[in-house]
C-alpha positions, 0 to 999 in steps of 0.5 A, spaced: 120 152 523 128 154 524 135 150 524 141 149 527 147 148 524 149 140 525 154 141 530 149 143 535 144 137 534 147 134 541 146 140 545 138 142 542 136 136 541 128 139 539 132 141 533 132 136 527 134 137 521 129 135 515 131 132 509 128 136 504 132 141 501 130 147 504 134 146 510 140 145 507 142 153 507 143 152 516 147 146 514 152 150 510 151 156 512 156 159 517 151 162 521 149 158 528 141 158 527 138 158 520 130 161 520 127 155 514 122 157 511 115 154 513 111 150 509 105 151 512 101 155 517 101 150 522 110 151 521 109 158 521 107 157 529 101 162 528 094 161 528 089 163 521 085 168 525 091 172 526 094 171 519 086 173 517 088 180 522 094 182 519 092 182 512 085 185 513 088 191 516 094 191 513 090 191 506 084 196 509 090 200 510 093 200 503 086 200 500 088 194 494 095 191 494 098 184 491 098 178 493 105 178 493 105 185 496 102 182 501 106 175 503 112 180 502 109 186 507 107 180 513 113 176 512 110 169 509 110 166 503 106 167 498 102 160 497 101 161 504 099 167 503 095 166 497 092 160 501 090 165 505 086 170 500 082 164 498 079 163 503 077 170 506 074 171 498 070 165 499 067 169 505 066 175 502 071 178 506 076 180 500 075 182 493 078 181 486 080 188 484 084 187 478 089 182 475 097 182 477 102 180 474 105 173 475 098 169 475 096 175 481 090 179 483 090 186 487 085 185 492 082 190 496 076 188 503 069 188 502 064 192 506 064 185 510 072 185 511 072 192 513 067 190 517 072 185 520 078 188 519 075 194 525 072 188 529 081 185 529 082 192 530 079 192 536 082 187 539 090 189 537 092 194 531 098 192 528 100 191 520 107 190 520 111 183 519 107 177 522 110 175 528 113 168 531 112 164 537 116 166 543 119 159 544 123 160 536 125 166 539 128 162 545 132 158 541 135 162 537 138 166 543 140 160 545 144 158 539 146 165 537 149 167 544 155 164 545 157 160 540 164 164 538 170 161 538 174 163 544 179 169 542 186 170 543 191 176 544 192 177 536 184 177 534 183 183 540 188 187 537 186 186 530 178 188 533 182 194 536 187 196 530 182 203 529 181 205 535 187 207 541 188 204 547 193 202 552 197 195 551 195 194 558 188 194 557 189 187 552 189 182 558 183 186 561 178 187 555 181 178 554 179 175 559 172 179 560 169 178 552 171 170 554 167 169 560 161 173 558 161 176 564 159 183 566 164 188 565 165 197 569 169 201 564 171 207 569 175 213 567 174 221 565 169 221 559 171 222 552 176 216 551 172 211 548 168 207 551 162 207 548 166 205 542 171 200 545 164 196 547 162 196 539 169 192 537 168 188 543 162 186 540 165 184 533 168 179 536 163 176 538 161 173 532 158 177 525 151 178 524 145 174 528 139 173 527 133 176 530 126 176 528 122 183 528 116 180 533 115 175 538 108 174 540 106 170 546 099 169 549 096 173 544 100 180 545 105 181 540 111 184 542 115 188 537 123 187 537 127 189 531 129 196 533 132 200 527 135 204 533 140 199 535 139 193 529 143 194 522 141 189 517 146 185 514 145 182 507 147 175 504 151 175 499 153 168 496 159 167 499 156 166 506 153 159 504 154 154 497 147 153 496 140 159 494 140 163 500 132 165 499 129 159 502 128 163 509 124 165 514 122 172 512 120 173 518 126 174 521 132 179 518 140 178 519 143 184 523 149 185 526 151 183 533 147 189 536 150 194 541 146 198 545 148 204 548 143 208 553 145 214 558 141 219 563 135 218 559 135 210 562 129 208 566 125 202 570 120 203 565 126 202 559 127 195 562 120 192 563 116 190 557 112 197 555 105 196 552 101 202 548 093 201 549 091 205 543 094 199 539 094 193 544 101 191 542 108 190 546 116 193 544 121 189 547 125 192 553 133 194 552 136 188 554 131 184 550 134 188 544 140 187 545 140 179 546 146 176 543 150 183 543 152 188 549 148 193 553 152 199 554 149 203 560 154 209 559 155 215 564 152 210 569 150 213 576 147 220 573 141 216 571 133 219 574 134 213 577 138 211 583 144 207 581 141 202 587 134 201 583 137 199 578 143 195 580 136 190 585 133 190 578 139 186 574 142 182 580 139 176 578 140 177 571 146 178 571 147 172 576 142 166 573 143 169 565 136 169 566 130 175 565 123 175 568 117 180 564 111 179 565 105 180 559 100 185 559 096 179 560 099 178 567 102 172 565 111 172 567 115 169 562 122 168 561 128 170 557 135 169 555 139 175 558 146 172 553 149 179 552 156 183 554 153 188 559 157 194 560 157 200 565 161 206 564 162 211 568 167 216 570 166 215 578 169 209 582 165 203 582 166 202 590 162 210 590 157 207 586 154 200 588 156 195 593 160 189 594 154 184 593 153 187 585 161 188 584 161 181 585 157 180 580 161 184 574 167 182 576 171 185 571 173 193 572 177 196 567 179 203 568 180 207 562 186 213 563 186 220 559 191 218 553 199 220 555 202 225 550 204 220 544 198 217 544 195 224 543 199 225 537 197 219 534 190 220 534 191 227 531 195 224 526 189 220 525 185 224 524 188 229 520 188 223 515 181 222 516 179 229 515 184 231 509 189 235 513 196 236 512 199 233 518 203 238 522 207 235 529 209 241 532 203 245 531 199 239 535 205 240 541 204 248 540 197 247 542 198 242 548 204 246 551 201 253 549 193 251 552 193 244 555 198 245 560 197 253 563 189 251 563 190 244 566 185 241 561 186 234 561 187 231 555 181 227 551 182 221 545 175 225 543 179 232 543 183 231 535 177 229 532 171 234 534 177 240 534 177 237 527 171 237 526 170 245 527 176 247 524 174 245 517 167 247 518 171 253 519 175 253 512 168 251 508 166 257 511 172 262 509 172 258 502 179 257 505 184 249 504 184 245 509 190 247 513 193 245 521 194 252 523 194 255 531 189 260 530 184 255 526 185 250 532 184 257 536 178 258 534 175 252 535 178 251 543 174 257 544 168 254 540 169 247 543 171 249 551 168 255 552 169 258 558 173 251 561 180 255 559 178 261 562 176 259 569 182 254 570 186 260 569 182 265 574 182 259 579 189 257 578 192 265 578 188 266 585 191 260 589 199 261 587 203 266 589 208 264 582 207 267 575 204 263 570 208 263 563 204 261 557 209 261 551 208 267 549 213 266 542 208 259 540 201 262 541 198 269 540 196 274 544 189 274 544 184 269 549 183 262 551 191 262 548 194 267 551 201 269 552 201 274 557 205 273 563 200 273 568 202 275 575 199 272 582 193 276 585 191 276 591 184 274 593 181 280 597 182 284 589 175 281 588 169 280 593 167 272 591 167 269 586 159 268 586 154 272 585 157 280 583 165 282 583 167 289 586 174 289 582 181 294 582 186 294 578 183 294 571 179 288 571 174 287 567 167 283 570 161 281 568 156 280 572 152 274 569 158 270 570 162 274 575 168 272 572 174 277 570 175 276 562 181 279 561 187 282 566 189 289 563 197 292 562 198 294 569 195 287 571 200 283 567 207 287 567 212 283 572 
């Protein structure tokens, strides 16, 4: 049994608050829906012989274990729990083993129950929480969903307030969280967008609650993921009263974002079935109910982009989602989520207007502009314990960005970090801003990438290339040689082995000149 709070009685009518002073935390409680806790089997939604299932395998899994071990195990209270045991030891099917504390025993099966609990067995394997019906599922998403108060200019750039962006992108990211609609994040990778999804999560609301299994027409469907779902404790400033009267079988969670990639499949969003245990898990959009779905680098899936654009059109249309049951049998599920395409192609290259039409907002998120950059450098130098040295950032951006036409990325000062004190632990050395660590770690972080954009832009001008030979050292990726035009019949191709001249240095695995000699470079 489960309970809104009392503002929502108009909307769900089904719903009626109790008298009893179990339901008094939904009331008080700042949360949009409260799991109550039942009282009895017919409250839990459940039959006993699945109640008897799930405690017969989980003890012929554990060998004995308490009454309470076991009420906490599968989620419901322990009177139900132990009504439960009474009965399934007058049939002989479990045995007293010892005594427990708290008026308890320590049960273990009998032959007859591990008889039983293989005949379960045969029909579904399963010891986990018990789960509850689809219909109380319903509900919650109902409830849960899009009950937040619309946000304003200022809550958007308080959510912001730890990541970087762009003032213009505020009247975007605005209006799109407000109408829960679909949203194309497009733009180069590593700016953010994956993290941009998180914050816009957070506004909407704080925790939900999610129960770890759902069942329906007799198969258990397996929800809670820890991939995806944090938990998210109660503390006694969430309510006025006891927050222990509730349903175990649900868990509080932080609004949940789920990110998925390449790796994204048809299969990923249909409901997936293990015939070794006959049990369910739970598809993504399912997962992330109530939250925001994330398909990120959209368009460079195994599936085409067209198959998976026909299987949200209505979904994203209806709010609405249709799976069908290993039995056969179709059911219907909210689809209440944020959902999030980020891809760095154009959105008219990737789908048709007939599915743009249904995200209607498209954001493009840009490459950070110099200052920025130096922001989230000074950011993450904070962050890490590096002294904060402008002018050796500026060194870096006009000494290797500019001559190797790298564009800058927001992700760039954190993962450069990153290896330059993995170096300094390395060398036993303090955490320092210098050239040559950031050196180091550009020839870790872009391998070759500086090299070829210096061999490519060297072939087609017929203008030096100067690089700031008194900023940088004269040694690889940051080079200060001033490097002259060569002309493109100096080497056969630029595929496959280079017949050279001149002094170049070719390797033939990657048939690309490593470094130019004296003679190449003098003016």
């Amino acid at each position: 049994m489960s309970i809104l709070n009392t503002f929502q009685l108009s909307r769900y009518e089904t719903a009626t608050l109790q008298a009893g002073g179990s339901d008094l935390p939904g009331v008080l409680n700042e949360d949009h829906y409260w799991p109550a806790e039942p009282t009895s089997i017919e409250d839990c939604g459940l039959s006993s012989t699945l109640i008897e299932a799930i405690l017969c395998q989980v003890l012929m899994a554990a060998g004995t274990q308490s009454g309470r071990k076991l009420a906490e195990q599968v989620g419901l209270p322990f009177a139900i729990v132990d009504a439960q045991l009474a009965n399934l030891r007058a049939r002989q099917t479990v045995a007293h083993a010892r005594s427990a504390p708290l008026n308890d025993y320590y049960y273990a099966l009998t032959e007859n129950g591990q008889k039983r609990a293989l005949q379960h067995q045969q029909v579904f394997k399963y010891t986990g929480v018990a789960p509850v019906p689809l219909s109380d599922y319903l509900l919650s998403v109902e409830a849960q969903a899009n009950q937040y108060n619309p946000i304003q200019r200022d809550q958007l750039v308080e959510a912001l307030r730890d990541i970087s962006y762009e003032p213009g992108w505020l009247d975007f990211l605005g209006p799109a969280v407000n109408s829960n609609g679909g949203i194309f994040l497009y733009g180069p990778p590593g700016n953010g967008k994956s993290t941009l999804a998180k914050c816009l999560t957070f506004l909407r609301g704080e925790a939900v609650w999610i129960p770890h299994a759902i069942i329906d027409d007799g198969m258990i469907i397996k929800l809670f993921d820890g991939a995806y779902h944090k938990p998210r404790s109660l503390s006694a400033a969430d309510a006025l009263v006891n927050q222990q009267n509730y349903d175990r079988r649900w868990i509080r969670i932080e609004r949940p974002t789920v990110v998925v990639g390449g790796e994204l499949t048809l299969d990923s969003l249909e409901i997936r079935h293990d015939p070794r245990s006959n049990t369910c898990e739970a598809p993504l959009q399912l997962k992330s109910n109530c939250g925001s779905l994330l398909i990120d680098d959209f368009g460079r899936q195994r599936v085409a982009p067209e198959e998976l654009l026909n299987r949200w059109i209505v979904p994203l249309e209806n709010k609405l989602d249709y799976l069908t049951l290993p039995t056969g049998k179709k059911i219907t599920v909210p689809f209440e989520q944020i959902v999030l395409f980020s891809t760095n192609l154009q959105p008219h290259d990737l789908v048709d207007e007939a599915f743009l039409r249904r995200v209607p907002f498209k954001i493009e998120i840009k490459d950070p502009t110099e200052s920025e950059y130096l922001g989230l450098f000074r950011s993450a130098c904070e962050a890490t314990g590096f002294p904060w040295r402008p002018e050796v950032v500026q060194q870096l951006m006009h000494g290797f960005y500019k001559p190797n036409r790298l564009p800058l990325r927001r992700c760039h000062p954190r993962d450069l970090l990153k290896q330059v004190r993995a170096l300094c632990i390395y060398r036993s050395e303090p955490f320092d801003l210098r050239i040559d660590y950031l050196k180091h770690a550009c020839r870790n972080y872009f391998g070759n990438s500086g090299s070829l954009n210096r061999t490519n832009s060297v072939a087609q001008s017929t203008s030096p290339v100067l690089m700031a030979s008194s900023d940088l050292p004269d040694s690889g990726l940051l080079s200060g040689d001033r490097l002259p035009s060569v002309k493109q019949d100096r080497c056969v191709g630029l595929t496959g082995a280079l017949e050279c001249k001149g002094g170049v240095a070719c390797q033939e695995d990657t048939a690309l000149p490593t470094r130019l000699s004296n003679q190449e470079t003098a003016i």
